[in-house]
N, C-alpha and C positions, 0 to 999 in steps of 0.2 A: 301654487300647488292645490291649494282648496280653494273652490268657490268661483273658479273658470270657467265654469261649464267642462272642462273635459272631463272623460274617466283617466285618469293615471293609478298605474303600479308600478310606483316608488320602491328605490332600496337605500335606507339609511346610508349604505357605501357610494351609490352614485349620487346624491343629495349632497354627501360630505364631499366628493370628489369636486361634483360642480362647485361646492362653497369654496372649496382651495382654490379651484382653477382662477376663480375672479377674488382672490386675494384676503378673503374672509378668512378669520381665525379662530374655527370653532370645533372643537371634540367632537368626533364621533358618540362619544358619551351623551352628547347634550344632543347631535341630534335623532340618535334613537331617544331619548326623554320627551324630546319634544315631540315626537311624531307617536309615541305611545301616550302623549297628553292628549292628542289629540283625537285621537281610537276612545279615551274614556271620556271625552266632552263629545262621541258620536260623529266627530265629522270625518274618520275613518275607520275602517278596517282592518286587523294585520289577516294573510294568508300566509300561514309557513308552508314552506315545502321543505319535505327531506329533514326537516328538525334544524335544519341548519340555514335555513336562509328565508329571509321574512322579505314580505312583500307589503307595502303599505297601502291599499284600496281606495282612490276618493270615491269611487260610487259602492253608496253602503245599504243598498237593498241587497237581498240575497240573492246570490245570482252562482252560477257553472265558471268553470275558467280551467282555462288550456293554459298547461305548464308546458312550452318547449324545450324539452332538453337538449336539443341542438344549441341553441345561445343563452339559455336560461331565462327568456323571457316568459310575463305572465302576461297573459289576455283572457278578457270577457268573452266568454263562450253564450250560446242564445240560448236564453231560457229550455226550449225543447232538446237541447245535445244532452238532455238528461230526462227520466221518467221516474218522479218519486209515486207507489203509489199508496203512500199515507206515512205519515211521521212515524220516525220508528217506535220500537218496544222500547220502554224505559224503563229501568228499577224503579219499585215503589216511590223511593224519596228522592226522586230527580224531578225536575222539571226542564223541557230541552230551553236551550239555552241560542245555541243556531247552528245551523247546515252547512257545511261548509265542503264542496264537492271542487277538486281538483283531477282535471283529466292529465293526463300527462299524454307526450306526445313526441313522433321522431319525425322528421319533413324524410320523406320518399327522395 
């Protein structure tokens, strides 16, 4: 999952799914724990979409990503499918923290 070389966006349900499928016996508990241990030792990212359903990131530069609502997939969108032009307004006592741009999207 980390450290492939690929980008994947993981969902703690099909991670669990696949651990059942090959006979593993492990909680959903544990693998959202692990996959949010993960996110704070930096070697990923969560994207939520909708409040309800998290996406797990291994490439953890900041980057656009296309939510399809047709089958609920997430993907890496190219840096220019978005135009920031400068960090936003912040209240006095915030400092950003990070950008997180989700396009959503229907297939034609």
């Amino acid at each position: 999952l980390v450290g492939d070389g690929r980008n994947r966006h993981a969902t703690a349900e099909g991670l669990f799914e696949a651990a059942a499928a090959r006979g593993s016996q492990v909680s959903l508990a544990t693998v959202y724990n692990t996959l949010r241990a993960f996110c704070e030792a930096g070697l990923m990212t969560e994207i939520t979409v909708d409040g309800s359903r998290s996406y797990f990131d291994t490439r953890i530069d900041e980057h656009p990503h296309y939510y399809w609502e047709d089958d609920g997939q997430l993907t890496d969108a190219p840096n220019d499918a978005v135009r920031l032009e400068g960090p936003p307004r912040l209240p006095e006592d915030a400092e950003l923290s990070r950008v997180d741009v989700v396009i959503r999207l229907r297939r034609r």
